[in-house]
Every structure is written in structure tokens, then in C-alpha cells.
Phi, psi and omega in degrees: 000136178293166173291293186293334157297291172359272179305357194245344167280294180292334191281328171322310185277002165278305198300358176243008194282176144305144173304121221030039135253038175281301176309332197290325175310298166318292176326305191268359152294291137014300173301287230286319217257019175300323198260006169286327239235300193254017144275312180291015189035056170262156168255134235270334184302311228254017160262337170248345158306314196249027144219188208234114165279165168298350188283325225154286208247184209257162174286124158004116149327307169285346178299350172321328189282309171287347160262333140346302194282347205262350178270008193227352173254341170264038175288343216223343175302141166219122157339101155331304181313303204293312162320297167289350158271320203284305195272003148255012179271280227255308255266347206287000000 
């Protein structure tokens, strides 16, 4: 996946998050795309360089720190979805 398919995956999930949960947004992106982001050594600057809201304009800069935070928590993260296939497979 490209830097701009990236970006274009996160500005879908801020313009589409609930209302105050746009950082929350952030973060799980930052989870679902970690290992796409760190096979490809990208950088969170250069991710956020490239993307577009719906309004226009591009996301904040500081939010770079919150897709960081959110690539460094899914060291520790598990997908519901991946749970729930774990406990009707296994679970029995």
C-alpha cells in the first residue's frame, strides 16, 4: 500500500469518525495499517502530508504523534473480529 492509499484510508476514518472520537480514529488507524507503516518504513509526517478531508484541507501535523502512538500500541492490541474467529475456532 502506497503513502497516499494510506492517507486517504485515514482521512476516510477521521471524516467518517463520531463526533469526538476523531483522535480515537487516529490511534486506530495507526493499529489496523502498523505493519503496513513499519514494513515500509513510513513516516506518520509524510502521511499526513498526503491527506484530504472532506472539507479541502489536510489533517494537522500534530496529529503525527497520534498515528505514532497508535503504531506503538498495536504491539499490545488484538482486533475483536481476530477474538471472536479465535473463540469459535478454539474456543469450545
Amino acid at each position: 500500500m502506497t503513502i497516499v492509499e494510506l492517507a486517504k484510508k485515514l482521512s476516510d476514518m477521521y471524516d467518517n469518525a463520531p463526533e469526538g472520537d476523531k483522535v480515537s480514529m487516529i490511534h486506530l488507524f495507526g493499529i489496523l495499517y502498523s505493519k503496513e507503516i513499519i514494513k515500509n518504513n513510513y513516516v506518520a509526517r509524510e502521511i499526513i502530508k498526503n491527506t484530504k478531508l472532506k472539507n479541502g484541507s489536510k489533517m494537522s501535523a500534530s496529529y503525527q504523534t497520534e498515528i505514532s502512538k497508535g503504531v506503538n500500541l498495536s504491539k499490545y492490541v488484538i482486533d475483536k473480529e481476530s477474538i471472536n474467529t479465535f473463540i469459535r475456532n478454539f474456543g469450545k
